[in-house]
DSSP file (Angstrom, degrees, kcal/mol; ACC not computed):
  #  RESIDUE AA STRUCTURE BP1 BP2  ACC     N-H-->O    O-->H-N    N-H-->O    O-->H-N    TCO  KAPPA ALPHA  PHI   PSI    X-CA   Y-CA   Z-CA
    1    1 A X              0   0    0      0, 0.0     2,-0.4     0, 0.0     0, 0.0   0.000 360.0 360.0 360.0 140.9    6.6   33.9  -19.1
    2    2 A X        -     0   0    0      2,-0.0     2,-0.8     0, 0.0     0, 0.0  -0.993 360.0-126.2-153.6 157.6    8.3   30.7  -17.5
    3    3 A X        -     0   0    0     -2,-0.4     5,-0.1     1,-0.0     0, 0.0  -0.802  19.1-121.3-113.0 133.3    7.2   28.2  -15.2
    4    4 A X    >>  -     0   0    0     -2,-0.8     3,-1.1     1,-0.1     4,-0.9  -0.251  14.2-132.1 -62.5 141.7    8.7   27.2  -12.2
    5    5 A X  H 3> S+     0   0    0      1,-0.2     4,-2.7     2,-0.2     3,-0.4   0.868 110.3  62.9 -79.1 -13.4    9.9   23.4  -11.6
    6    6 A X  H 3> S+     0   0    0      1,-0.2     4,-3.2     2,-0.2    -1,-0.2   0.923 101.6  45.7 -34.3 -51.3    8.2   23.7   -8.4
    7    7 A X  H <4 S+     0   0    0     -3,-1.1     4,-0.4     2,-0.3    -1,-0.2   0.711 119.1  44.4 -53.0 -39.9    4.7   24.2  -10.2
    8    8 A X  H >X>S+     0   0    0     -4,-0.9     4,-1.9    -3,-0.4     3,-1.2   0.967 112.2  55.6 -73.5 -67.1    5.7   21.2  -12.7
    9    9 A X  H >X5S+     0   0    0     -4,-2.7     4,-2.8     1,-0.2     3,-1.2   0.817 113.3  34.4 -22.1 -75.7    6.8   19.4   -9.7
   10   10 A X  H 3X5S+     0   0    0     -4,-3.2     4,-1.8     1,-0.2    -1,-0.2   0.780 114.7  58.5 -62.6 -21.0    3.4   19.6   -7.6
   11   11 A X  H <45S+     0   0    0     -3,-1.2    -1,-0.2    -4,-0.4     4,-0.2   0.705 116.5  39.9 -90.0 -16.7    1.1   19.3  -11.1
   12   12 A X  H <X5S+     0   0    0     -4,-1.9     4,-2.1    -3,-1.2     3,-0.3   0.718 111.0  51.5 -77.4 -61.0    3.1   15.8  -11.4
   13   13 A X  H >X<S+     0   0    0     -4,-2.8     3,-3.0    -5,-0.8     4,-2.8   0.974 114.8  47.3 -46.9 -60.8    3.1   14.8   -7.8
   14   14 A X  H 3< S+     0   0    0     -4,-1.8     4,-0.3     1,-0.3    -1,-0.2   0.611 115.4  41.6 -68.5 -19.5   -1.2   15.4   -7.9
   15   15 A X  H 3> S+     0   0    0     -3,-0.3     4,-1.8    -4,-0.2    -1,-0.3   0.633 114.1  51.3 -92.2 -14.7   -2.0   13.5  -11.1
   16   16 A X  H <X S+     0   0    0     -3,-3.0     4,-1.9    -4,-2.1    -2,-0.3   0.873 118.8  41.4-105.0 -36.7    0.6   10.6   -9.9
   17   17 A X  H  < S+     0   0    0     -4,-2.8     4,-0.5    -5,-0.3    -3,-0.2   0.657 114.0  49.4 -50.1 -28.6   -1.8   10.8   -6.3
   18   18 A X  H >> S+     0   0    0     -4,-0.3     4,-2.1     2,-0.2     3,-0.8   0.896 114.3  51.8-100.8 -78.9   -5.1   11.0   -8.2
   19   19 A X  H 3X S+     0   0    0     -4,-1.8     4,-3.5     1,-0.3    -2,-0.2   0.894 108.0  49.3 -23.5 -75.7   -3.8    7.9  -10.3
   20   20 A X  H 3X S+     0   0    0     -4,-1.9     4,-2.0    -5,-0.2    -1,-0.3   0.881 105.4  51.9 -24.9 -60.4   -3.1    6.2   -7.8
   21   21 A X  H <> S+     0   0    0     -3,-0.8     4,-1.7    -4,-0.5     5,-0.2   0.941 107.9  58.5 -39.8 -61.7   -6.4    6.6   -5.8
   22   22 A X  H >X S+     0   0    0     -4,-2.1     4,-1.9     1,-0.2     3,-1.2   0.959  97.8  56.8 -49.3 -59.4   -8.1    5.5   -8.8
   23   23 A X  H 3< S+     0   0    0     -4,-3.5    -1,-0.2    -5,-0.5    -2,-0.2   0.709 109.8  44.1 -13.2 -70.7   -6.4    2.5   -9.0
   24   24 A X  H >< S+     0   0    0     -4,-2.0     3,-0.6     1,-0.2    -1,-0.2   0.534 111.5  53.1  14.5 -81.2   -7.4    1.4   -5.8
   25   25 A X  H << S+     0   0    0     -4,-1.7     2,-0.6    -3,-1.2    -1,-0.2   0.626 117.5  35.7 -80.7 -24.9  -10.8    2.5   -6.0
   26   26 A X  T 3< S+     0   0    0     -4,-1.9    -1,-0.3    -5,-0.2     2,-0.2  -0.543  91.0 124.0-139.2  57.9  -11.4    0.8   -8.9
   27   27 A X    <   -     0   0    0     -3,-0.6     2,-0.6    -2,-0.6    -3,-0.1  -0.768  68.6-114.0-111.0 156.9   -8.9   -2.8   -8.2
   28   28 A X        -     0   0    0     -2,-0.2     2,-0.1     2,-0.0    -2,-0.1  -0.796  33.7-148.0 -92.7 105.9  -10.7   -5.6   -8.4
   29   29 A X        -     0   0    0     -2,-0.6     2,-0.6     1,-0.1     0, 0.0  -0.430   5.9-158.9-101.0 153.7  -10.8   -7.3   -4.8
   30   30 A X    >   -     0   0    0      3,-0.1     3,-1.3     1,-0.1    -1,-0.1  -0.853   4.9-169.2-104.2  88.7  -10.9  -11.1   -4.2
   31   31 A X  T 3  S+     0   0    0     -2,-0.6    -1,-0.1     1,-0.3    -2,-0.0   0.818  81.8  63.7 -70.2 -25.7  -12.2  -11.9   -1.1
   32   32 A X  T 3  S+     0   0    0      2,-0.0     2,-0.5     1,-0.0    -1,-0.3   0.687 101.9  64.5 -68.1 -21.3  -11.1  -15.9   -1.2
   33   33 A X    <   +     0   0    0     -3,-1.3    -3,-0.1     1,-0.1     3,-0.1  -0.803  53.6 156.8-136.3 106.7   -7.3  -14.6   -1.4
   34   34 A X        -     0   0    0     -2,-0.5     2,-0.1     1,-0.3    -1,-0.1   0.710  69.8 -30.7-126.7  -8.9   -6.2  -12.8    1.7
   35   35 A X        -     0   0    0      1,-0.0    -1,-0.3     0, 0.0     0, 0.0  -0.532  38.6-151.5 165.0 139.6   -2.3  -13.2    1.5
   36   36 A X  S    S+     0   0    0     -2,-0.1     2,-0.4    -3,-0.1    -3,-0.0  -0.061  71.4  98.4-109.3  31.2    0.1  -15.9    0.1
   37   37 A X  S    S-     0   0    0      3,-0.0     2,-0.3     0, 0.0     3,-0.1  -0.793  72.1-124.4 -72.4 153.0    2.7  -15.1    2.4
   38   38 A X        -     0   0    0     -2,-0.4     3,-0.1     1,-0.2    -2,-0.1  -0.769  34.4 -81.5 -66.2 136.4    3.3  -16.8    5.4
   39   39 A X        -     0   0    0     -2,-0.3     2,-0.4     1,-0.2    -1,-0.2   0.148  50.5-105.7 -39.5 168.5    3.5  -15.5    9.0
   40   40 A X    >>  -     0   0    0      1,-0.1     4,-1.4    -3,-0.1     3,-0.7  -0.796  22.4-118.5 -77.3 152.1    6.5  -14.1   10.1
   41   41 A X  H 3> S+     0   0    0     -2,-0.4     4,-2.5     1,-0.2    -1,-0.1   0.871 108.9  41.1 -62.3 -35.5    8.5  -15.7   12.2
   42   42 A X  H 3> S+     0   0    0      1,-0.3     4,-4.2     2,-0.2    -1,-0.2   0.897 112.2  58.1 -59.7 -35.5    8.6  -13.4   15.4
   43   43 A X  H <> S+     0   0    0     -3,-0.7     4,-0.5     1,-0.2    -1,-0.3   0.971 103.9  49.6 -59.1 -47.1    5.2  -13.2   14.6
   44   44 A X  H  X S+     0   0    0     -4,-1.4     4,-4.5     1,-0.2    -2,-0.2   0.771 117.3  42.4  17.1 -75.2    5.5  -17.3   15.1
   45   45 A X  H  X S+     0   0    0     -4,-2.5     4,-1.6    -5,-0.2    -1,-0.2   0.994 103.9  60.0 -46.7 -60.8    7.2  -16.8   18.3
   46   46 A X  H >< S+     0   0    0     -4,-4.2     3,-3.7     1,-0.3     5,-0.2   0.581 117.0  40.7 -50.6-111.8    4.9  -14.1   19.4
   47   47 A X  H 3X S+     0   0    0     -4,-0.5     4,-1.8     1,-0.3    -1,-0.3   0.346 108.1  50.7  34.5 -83.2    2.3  -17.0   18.9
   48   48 A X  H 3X S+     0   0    0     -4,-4.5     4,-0.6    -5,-0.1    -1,-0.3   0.594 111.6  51.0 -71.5   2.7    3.6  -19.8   20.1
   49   49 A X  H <X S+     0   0    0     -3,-3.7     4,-1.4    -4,-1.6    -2,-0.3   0.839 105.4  56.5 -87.5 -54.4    4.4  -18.0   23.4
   50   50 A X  H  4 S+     0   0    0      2,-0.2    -2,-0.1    -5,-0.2    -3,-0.1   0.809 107.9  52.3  -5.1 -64.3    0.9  -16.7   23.6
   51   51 A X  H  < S+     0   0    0     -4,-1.8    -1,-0.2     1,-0.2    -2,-0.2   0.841 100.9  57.9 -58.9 -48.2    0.0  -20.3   23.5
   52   52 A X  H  <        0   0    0     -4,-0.6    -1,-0.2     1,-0.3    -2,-0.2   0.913 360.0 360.0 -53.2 -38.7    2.3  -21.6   26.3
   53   53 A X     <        0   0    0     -4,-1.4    -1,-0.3    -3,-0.0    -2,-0.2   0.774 360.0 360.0 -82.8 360.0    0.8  -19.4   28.9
């Protein structure tokens, strides 16, 4: 009897999707903290163009 690497393949993919999920679901979220990035610049433009009109 042998198993196909498709079979391995999908039985991989679906615990590494189900991992995932979990993760997720169960991160702990910070609400004070919403991104330490900075805008992007076009967004910037977009923005200070906005403003002018």
């Amino acid at each position: 009897m042998s198993v196909k690497l498709g079979s391995v393949v999908m039985i991989l993919m679906i615990f590494f999707i189900a991992k995932i999920s979990f993760e997720s679901a169960t991160a702990e979220k910070v609400p004070g903290r919403v991104s330490d990035r900075s805008p992007a610049s076009i967004d910037q433009s977009y923005n200070d163009h906005m403003a002018k009109r």
